[in-house]
mmCIF file of the N, C-alpha and C atoms, coordinates in Angstrom:
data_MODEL
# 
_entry.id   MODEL 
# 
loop_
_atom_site.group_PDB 
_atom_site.id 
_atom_site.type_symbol 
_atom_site.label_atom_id 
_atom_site.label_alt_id 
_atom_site.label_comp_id 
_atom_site.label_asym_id 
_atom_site.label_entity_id 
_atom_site.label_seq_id 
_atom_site.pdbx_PDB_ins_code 
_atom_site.Cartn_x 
_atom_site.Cartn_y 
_atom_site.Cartn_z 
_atom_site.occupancy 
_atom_site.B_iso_or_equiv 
_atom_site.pdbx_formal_charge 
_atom_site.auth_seq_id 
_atom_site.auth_comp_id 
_atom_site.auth_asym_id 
_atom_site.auth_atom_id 
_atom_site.pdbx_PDB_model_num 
ATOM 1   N N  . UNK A 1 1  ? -4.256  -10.460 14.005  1.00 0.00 ? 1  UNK A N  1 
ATOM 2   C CA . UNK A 1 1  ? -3.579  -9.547  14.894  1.00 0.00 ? 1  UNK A CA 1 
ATOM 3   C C  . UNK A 1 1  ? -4.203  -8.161  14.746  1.00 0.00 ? 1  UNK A C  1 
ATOM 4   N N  . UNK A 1 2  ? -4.496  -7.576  16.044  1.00 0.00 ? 2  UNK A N  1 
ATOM 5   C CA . UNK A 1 2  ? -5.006  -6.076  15.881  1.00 0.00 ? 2  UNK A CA 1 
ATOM 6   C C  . UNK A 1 2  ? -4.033  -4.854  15.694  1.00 0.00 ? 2  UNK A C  1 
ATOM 7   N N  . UNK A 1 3  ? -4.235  -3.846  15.102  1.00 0.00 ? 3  UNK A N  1 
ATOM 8   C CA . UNK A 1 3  ? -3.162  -3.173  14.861  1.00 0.00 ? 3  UNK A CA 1 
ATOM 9   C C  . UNK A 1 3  ? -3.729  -1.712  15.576  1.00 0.00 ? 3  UNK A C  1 
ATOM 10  N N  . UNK A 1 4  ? -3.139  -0.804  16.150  1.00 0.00 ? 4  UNK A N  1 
ATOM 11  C CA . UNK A 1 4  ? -3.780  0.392   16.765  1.00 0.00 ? 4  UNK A CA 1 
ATOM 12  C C  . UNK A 1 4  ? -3.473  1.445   15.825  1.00 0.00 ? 4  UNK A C  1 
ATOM 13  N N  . UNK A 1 5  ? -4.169  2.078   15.834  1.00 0.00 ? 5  UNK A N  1 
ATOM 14  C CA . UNK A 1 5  ? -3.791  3.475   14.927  1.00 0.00 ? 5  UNK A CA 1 
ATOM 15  C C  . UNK A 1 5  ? -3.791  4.350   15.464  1.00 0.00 ? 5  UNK A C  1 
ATOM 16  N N  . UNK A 1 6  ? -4.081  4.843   16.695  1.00 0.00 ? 6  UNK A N  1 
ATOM 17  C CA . UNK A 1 6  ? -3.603  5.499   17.423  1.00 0.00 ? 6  UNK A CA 1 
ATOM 18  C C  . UNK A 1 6  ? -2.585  5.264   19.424  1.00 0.00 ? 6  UNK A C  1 
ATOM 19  N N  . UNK A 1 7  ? -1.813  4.570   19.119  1.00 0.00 ? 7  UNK A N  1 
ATOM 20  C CA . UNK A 1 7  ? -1.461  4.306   20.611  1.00 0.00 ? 7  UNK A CA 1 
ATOM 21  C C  . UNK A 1 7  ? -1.224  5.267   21.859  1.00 0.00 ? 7  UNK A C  1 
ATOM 22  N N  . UNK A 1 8  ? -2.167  5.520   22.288  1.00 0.00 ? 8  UNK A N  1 
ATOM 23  C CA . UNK A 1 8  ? -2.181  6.530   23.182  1.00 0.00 ? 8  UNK A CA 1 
ATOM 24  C C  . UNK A 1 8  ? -2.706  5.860   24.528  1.00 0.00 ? 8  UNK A C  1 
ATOM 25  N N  . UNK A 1 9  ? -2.309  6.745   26.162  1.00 0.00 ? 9  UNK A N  1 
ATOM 26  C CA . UNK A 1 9  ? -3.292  6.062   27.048  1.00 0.00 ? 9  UNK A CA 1 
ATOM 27  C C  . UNK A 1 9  ? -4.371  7.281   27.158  1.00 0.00 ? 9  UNK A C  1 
ATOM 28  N N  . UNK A 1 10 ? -5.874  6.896   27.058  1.00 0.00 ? 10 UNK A N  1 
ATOM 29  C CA . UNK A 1 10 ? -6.913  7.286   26.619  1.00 0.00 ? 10 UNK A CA 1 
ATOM 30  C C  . UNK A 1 10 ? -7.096  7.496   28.154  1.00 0.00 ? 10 UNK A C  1 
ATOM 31  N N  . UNK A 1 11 ? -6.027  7.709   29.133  1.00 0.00 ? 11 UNK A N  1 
ATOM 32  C CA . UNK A 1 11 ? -6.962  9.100   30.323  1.00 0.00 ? 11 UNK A CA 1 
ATOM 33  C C  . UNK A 1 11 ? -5.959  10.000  30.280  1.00 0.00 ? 11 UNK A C  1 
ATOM 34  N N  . UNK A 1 12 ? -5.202  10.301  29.157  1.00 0.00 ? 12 UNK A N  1 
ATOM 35  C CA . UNK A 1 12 ? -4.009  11.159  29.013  1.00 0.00 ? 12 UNK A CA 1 
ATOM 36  C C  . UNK A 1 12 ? -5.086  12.263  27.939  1.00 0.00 ? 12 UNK A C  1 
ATOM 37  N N  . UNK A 1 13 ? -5.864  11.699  27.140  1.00 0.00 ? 13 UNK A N  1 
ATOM 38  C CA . UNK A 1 13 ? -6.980  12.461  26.305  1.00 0.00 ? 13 UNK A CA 1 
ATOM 39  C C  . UNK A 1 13 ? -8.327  13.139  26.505  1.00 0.00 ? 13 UNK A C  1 
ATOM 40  N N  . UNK A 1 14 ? -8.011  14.304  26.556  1.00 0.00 ? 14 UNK A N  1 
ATOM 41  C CA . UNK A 1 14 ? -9.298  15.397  27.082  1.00 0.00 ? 14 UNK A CA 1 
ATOM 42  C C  . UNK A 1 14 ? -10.133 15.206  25.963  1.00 0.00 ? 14 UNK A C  1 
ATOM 43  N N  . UNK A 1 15 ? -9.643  15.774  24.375  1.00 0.00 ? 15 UNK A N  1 
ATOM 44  C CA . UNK A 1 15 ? -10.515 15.549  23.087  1.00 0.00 ? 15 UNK A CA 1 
ATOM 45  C C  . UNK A 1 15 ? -10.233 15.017  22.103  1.00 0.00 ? 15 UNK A C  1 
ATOM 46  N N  . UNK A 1 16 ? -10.658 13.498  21.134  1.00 0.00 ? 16 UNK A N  1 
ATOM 47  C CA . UNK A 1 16 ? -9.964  13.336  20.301  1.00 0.00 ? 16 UNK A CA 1 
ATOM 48  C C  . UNK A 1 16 ? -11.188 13.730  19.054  1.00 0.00 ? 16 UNK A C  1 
ATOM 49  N N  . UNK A 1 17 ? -10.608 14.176  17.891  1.00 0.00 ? 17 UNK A N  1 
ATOM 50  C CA . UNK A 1 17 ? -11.175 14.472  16.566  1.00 0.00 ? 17 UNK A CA 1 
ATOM 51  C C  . UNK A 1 17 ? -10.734 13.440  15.575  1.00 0.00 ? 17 UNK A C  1 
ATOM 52  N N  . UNK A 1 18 ? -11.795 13.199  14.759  1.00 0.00 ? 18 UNK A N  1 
ATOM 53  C CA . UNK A 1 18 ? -11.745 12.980  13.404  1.00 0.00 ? 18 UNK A CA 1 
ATOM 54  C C  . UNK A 1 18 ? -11.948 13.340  12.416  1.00 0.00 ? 18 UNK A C  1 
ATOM 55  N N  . UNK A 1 19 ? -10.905 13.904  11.804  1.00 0.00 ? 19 UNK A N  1 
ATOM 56  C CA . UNK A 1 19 ? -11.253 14.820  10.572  1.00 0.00 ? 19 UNK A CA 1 
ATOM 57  C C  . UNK A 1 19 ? -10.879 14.243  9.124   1.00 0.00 ? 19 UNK A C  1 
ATOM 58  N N  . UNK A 1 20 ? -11.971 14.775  8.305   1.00 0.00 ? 20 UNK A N  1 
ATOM 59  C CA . UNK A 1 20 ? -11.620 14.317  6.705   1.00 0.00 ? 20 UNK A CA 1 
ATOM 60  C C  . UNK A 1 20 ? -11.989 15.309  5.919   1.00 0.00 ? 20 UNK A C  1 
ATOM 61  N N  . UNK A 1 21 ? -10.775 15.517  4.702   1.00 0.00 ? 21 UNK A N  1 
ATOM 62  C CA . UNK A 1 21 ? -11.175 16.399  4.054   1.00 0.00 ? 21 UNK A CA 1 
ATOM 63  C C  . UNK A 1 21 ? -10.743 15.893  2.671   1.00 0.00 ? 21 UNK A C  1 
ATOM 64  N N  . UNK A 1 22 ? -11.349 16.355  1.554   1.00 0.00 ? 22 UNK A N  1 
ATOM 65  C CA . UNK A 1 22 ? -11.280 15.664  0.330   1.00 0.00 ? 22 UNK A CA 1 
ATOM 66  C C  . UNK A 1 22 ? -11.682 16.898  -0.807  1.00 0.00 ? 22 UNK A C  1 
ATOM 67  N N  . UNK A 1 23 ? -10.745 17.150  -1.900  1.00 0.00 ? 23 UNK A N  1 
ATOM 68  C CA . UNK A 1 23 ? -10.720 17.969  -2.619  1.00 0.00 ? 23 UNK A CA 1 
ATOM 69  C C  . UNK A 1 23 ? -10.983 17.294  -4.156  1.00 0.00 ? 23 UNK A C  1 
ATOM 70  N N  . UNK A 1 24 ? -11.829 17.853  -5.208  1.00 0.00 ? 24 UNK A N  1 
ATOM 71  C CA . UNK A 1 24 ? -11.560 17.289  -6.706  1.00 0.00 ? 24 UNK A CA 1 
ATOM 72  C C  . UNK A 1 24 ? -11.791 18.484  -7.674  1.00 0.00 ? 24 UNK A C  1 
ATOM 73  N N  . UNK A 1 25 ? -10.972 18.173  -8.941  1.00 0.00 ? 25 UNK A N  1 
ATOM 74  C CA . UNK A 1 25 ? -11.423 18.581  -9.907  1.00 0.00 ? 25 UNK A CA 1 
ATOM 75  C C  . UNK A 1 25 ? -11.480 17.869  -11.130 1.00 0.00 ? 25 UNK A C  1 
ATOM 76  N N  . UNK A 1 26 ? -11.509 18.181  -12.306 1.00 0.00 ? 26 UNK A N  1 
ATOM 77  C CA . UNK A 1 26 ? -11.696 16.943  -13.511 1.00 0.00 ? 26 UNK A CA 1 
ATOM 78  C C  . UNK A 1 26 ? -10.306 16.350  -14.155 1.00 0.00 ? 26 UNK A C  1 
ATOM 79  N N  . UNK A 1 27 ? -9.494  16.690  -12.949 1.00 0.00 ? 27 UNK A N  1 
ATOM 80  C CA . UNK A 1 27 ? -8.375  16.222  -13.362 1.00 0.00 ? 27 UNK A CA 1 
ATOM 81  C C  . UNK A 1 27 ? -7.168  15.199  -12.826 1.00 0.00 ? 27 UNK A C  1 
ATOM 82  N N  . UNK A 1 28 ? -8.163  15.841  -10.954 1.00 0.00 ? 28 UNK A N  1 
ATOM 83  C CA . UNK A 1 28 ? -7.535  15.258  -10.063 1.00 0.00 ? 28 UNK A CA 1 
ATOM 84  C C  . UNK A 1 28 ? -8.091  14.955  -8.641  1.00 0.00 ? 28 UNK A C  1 
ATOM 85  N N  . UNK A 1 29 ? -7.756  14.475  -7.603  1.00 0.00 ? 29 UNK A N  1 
ATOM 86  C CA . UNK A 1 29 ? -8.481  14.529  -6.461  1.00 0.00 ? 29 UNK A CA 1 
ATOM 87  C C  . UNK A 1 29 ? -7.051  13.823  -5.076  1.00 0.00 ? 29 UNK A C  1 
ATOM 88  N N  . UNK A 1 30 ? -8.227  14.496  -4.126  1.00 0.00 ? 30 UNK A N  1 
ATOM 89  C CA . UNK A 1 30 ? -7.048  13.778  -2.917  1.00 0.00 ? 30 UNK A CA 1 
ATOM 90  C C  . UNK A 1 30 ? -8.098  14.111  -1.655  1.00 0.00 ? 30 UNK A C  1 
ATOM 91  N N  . UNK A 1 31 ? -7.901  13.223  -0.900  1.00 0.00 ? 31 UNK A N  1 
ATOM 92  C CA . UNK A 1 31 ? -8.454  12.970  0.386   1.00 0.00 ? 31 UNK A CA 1 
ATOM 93  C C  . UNK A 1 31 ? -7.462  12.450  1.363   1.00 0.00 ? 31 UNK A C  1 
ATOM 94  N N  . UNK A 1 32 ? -8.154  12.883  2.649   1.00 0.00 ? 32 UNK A N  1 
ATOM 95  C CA . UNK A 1 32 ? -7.149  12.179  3.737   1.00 0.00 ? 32 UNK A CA 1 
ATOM 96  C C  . UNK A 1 32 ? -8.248  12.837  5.534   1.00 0.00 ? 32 UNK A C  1 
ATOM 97  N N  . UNK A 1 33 ? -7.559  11.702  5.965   1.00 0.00 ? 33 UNK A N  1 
ATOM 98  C CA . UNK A 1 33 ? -8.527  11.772  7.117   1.00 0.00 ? 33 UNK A CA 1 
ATOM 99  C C  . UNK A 1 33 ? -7.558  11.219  8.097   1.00 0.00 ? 33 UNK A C  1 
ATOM 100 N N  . UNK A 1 34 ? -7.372  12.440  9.504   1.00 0.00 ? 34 UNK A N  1 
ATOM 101 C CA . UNK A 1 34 ? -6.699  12.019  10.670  1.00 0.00 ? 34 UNK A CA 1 
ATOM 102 C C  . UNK A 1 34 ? -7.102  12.694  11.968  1.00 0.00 ? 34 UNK A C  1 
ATOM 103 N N  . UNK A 1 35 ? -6.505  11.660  12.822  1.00 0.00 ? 35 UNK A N  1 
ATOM 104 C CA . UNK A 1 35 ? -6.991  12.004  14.014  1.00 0.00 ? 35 UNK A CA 1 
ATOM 105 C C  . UNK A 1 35 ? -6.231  13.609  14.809  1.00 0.00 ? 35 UNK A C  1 
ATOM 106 N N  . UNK A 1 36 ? -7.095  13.748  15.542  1.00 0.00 ? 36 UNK A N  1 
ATOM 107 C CA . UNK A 1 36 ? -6.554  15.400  16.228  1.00 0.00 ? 36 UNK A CA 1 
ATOM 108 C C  . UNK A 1 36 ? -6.851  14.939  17.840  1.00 0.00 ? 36 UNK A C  1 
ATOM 109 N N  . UNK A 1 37 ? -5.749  14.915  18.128  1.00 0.00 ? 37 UNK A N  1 
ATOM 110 C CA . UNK A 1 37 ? -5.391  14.464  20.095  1.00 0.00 ? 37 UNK A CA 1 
ATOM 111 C C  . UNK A 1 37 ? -5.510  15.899  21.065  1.00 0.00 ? 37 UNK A C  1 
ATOM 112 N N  . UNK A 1 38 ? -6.198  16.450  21.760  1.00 0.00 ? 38 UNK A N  1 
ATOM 113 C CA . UNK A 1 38 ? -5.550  17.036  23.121  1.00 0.00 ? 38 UNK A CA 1 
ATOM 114 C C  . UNK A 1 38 ? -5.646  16.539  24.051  1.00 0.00 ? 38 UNK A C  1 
ATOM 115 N N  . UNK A 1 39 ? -3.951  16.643  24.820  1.00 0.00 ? 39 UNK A N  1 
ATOM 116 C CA . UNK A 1 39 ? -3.659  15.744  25.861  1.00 0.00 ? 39 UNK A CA 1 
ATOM 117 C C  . UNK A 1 39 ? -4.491  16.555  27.050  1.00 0.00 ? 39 UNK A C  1 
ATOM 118 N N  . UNK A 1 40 ? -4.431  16.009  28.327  1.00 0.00 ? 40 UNK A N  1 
ATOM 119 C CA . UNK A 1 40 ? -4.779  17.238  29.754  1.00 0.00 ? 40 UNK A CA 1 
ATOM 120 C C  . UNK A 1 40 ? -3.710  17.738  29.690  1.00 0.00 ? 40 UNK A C  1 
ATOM 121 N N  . UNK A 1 41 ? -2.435  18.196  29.191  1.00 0.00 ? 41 UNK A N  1 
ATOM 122 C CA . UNK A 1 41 ? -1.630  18.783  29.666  1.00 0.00 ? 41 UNK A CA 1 
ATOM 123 C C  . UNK A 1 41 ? -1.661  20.155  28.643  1.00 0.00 ? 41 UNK A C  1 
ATOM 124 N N  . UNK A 1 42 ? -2.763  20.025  27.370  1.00 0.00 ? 42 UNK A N  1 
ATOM 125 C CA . UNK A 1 42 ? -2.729  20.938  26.658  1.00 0.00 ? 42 UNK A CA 1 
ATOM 126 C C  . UNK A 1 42 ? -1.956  20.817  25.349  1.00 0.00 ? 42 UNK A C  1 
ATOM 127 N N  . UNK A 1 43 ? -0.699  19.558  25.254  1.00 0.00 ? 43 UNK A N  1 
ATOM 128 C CA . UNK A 1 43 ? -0.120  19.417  23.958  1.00 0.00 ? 43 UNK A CA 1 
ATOM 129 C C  . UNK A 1 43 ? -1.367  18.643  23.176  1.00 0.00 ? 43 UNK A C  1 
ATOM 130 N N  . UNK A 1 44 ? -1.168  19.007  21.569  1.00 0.00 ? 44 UNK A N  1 
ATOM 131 C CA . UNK A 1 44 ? -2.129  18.796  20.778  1.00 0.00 ? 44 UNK A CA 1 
ATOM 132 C C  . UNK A 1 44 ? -1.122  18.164  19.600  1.00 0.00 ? 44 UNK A C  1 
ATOM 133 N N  . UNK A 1 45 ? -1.707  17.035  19.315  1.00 0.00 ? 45 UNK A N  1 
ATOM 134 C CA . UNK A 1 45 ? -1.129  15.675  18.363  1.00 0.00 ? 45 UNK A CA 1 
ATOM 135 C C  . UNK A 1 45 ? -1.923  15.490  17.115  1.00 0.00 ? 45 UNK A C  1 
ATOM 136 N N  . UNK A 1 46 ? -1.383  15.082  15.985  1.00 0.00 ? 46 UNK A N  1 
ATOM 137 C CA . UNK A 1 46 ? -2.668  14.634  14.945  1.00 0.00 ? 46 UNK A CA 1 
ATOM 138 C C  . UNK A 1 46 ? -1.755  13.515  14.342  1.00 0.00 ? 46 UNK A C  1 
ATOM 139 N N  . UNK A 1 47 ? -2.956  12.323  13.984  1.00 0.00 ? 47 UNK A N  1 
ATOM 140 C CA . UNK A 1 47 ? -2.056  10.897  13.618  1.00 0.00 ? 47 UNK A CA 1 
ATOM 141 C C  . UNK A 1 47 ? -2.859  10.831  12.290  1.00 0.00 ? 47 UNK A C  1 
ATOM 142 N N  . UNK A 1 48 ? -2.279  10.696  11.443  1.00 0.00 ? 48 UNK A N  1 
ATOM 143 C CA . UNK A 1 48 ? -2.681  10.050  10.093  1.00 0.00 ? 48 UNK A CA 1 
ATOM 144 C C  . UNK A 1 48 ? -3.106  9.008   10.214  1.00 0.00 ? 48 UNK A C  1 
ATOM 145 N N  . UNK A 1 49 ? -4.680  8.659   9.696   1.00 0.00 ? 49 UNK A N  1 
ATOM 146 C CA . UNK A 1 49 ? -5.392  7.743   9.547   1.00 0.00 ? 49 UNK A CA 1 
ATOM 147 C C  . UNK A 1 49 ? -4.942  7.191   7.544   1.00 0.00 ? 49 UNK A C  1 
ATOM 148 N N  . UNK A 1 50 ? -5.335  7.518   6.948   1.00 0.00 ? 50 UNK A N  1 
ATOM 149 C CA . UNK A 1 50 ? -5.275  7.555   5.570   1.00 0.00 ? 50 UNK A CA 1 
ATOM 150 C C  . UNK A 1 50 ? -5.067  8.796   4.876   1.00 0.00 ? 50 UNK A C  1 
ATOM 151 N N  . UNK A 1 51 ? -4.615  8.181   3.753   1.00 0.00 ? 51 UNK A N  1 
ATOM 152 C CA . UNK A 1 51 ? -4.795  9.663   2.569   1.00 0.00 ? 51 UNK A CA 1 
ATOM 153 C C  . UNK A 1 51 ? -4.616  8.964   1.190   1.00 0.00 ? 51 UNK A C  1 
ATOM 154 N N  . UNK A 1 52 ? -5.181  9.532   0.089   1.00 0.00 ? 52 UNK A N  1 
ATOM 155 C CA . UNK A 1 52 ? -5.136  9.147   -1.272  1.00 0.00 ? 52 UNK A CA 1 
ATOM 156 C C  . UNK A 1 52 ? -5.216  9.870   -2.470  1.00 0.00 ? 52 UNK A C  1 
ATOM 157 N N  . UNK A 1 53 ? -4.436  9.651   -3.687  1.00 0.00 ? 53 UNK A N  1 
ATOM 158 C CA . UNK A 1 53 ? -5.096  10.863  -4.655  1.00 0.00 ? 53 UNK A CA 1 
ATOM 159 C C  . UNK A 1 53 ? -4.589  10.159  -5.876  1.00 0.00 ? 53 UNK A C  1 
ATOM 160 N N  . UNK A 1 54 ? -5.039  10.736  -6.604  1.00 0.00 ? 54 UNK A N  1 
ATOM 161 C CA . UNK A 1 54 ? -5.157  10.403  -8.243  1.00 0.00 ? 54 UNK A CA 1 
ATOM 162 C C  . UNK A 1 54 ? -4.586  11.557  -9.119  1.00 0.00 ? 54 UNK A C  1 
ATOM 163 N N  . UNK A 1 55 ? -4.122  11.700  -10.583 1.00 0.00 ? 55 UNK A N  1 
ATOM 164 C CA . UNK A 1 55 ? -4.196  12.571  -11.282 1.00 0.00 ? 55 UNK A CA 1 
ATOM 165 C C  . UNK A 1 55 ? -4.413  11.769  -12.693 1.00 0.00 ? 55 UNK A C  1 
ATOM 166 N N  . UNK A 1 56 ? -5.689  12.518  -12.953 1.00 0.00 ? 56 UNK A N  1 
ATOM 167 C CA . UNK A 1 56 ? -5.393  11.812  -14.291 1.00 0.00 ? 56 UNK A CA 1 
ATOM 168 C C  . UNK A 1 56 ? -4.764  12.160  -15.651 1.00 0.00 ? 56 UNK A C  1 
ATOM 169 N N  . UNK A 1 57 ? -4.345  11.120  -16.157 1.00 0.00 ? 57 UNK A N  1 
ATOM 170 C CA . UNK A 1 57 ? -3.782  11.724  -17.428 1.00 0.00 ? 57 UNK A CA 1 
ATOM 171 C C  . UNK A 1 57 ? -4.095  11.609  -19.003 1.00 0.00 ? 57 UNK A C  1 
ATOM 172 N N  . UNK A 1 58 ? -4.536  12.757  -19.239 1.00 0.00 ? 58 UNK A N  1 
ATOM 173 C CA . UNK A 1 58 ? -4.805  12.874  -20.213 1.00 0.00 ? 58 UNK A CA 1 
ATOM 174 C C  . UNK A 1 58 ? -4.422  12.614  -21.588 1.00 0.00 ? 58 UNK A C  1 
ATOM 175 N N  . UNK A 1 59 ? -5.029  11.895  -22.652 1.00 0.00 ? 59 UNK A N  1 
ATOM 176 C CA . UNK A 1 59 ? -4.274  11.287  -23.835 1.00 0.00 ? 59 UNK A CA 1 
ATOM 177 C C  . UNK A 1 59 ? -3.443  11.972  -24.428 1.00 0.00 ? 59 UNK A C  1 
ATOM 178 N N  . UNK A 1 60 ? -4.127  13.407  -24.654 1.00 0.00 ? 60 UNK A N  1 
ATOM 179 C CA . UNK A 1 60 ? -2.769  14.685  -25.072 1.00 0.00 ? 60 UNK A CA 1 
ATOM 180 C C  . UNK A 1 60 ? -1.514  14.849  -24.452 1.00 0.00 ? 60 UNK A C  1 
ATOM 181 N N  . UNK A 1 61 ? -1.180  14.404  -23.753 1.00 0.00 ? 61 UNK A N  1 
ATOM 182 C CA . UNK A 1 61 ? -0.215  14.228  -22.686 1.00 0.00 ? 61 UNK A CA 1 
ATOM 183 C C  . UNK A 1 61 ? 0.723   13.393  -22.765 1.00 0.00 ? 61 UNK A C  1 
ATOM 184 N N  . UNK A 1 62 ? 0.346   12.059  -23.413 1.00 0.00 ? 62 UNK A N  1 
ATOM 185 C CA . UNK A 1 62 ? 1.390   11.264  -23.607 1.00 0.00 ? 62 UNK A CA 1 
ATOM 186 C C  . UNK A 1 62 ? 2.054   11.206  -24.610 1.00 0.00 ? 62 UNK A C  1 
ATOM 187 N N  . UNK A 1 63 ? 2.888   11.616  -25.244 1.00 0.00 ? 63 UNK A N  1 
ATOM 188 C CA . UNK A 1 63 ? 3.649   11.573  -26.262 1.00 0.00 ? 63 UNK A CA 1 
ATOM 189 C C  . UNK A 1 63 ? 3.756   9.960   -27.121 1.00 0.00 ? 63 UNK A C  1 
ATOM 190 N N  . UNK A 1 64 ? 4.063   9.871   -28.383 1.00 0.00 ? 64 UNK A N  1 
ATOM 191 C CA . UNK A 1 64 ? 4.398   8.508   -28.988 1.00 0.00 ? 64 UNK A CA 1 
ATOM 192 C C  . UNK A 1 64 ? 5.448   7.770   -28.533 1.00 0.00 ? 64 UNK A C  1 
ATOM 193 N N  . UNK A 1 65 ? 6.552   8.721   -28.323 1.00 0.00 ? 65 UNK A N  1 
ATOM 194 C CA . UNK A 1 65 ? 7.721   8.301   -27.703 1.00 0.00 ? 65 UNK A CA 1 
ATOM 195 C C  . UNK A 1 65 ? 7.702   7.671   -26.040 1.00 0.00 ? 65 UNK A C  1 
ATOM 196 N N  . UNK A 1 66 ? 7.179   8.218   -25.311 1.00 0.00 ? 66 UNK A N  1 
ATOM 197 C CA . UNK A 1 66 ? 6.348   8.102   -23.610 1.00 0.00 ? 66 UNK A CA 1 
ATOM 198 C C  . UNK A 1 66 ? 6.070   6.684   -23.934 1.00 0.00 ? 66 UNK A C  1 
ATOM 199 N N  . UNK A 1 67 ? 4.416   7.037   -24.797 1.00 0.00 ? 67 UNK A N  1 
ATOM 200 C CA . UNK A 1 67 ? 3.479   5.356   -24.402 1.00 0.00 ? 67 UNK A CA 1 
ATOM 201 C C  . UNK A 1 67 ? 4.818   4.204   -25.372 1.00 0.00 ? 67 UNK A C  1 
ATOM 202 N N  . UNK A 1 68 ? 5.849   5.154   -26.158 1.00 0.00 ? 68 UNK A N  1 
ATOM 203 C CA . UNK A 1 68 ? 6.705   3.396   -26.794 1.00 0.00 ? 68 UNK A CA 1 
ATOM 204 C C  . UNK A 1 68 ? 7.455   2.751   -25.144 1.00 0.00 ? 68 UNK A C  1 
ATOM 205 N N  . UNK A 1 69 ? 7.970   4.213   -24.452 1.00 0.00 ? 69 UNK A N  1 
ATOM 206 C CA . UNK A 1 69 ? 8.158   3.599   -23.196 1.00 0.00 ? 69 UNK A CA 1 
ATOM 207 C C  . UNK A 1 69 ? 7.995   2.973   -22.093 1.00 0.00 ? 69 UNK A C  1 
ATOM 208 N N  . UNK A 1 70 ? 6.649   3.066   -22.073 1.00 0.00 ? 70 UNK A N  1 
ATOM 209 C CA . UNK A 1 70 ? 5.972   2.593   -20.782 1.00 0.00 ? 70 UNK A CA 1 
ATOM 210 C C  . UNK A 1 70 ? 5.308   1.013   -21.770 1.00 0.00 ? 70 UNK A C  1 
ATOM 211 N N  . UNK A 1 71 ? 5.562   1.114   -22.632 1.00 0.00 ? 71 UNK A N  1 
ATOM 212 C CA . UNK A 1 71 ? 5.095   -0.181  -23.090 1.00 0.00 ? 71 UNK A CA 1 
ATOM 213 C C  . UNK A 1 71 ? 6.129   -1.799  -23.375 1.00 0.00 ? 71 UNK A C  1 
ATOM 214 N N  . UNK A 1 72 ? 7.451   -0.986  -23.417 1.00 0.00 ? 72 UNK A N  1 
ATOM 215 C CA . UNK A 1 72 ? 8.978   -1.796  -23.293 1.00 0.00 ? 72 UNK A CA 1 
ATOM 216 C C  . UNK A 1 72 ? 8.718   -2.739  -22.417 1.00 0.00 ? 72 UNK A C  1 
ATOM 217 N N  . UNK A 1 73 ? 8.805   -3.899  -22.648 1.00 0.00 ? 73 UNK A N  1 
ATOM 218 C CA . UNK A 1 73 ? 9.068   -4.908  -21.576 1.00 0.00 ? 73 UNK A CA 1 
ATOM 219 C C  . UNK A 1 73 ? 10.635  -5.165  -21.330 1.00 0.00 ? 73 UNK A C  1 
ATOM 220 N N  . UNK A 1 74 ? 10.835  -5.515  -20.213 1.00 0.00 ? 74 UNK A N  1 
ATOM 221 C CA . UNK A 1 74 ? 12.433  -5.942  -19.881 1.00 0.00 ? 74 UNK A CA 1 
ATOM 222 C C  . UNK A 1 74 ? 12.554  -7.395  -19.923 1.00 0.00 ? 74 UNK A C  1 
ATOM 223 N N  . UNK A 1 75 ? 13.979  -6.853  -21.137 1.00 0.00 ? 75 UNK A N  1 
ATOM 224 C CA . UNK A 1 75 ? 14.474  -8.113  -21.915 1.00 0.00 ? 75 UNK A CA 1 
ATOM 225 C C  . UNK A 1 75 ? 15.150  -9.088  -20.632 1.00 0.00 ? 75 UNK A C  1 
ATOM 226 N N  . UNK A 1 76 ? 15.250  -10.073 -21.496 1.00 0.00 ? 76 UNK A N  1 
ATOM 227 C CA . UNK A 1 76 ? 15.326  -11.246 -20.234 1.00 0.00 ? 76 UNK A CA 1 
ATOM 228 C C  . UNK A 1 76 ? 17.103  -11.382 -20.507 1.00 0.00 ? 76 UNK A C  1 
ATOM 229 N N  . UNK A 1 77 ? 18.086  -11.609 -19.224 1.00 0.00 ? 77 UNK A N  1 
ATOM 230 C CA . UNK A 1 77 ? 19.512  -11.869 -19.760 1.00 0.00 ? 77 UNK A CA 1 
ATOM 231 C C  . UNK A 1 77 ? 19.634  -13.274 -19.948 1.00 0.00 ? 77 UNK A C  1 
ATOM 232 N N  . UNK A 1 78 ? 20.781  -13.259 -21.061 1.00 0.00 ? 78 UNK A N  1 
ATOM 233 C CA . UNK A 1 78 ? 21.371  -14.857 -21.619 1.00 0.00 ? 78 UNK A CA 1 
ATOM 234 C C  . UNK A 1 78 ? 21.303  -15.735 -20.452 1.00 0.00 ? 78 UNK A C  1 
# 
């Protein structure tokens, strides 16, 4: 099945754009890329194509107590 990512009728569209922009540093990052619509009537639309980001985390960061938490498995009931 095809899926549209932008549903528009395309003689309602004078200009469409694709824009992406993507930022990092050594800690973190994020990107995202969407479309930019002007109709002939002059209204102007933008549709999210994607976006994504990360942060990373650093070992100093996690406490002993934290990683005992995130390491707990859930107990099973009687």
């Amino acid at each position: 099945m095809e899926q549209a990512l932008v549903q528009v009728t395309l003689t309602t569209i004078t200009r469409l754009e694709l824009h992406g922009f993507a930022d990092a540093s050594e800690k973190s990052y994020g990107t995202v890329v969407y479309f930019r619509l002007t109709h002939s009537d002059g209204r102007v639309e933008t549709r999210l194509v994607a976006a994504k980001s990360r942060v990373k985390i650093s070992k100093g960061l996690i406490t002993k107590s934290v990683r005992s938490l995130i390491l707990v498995e859930p107990a099973e009931s009687p």
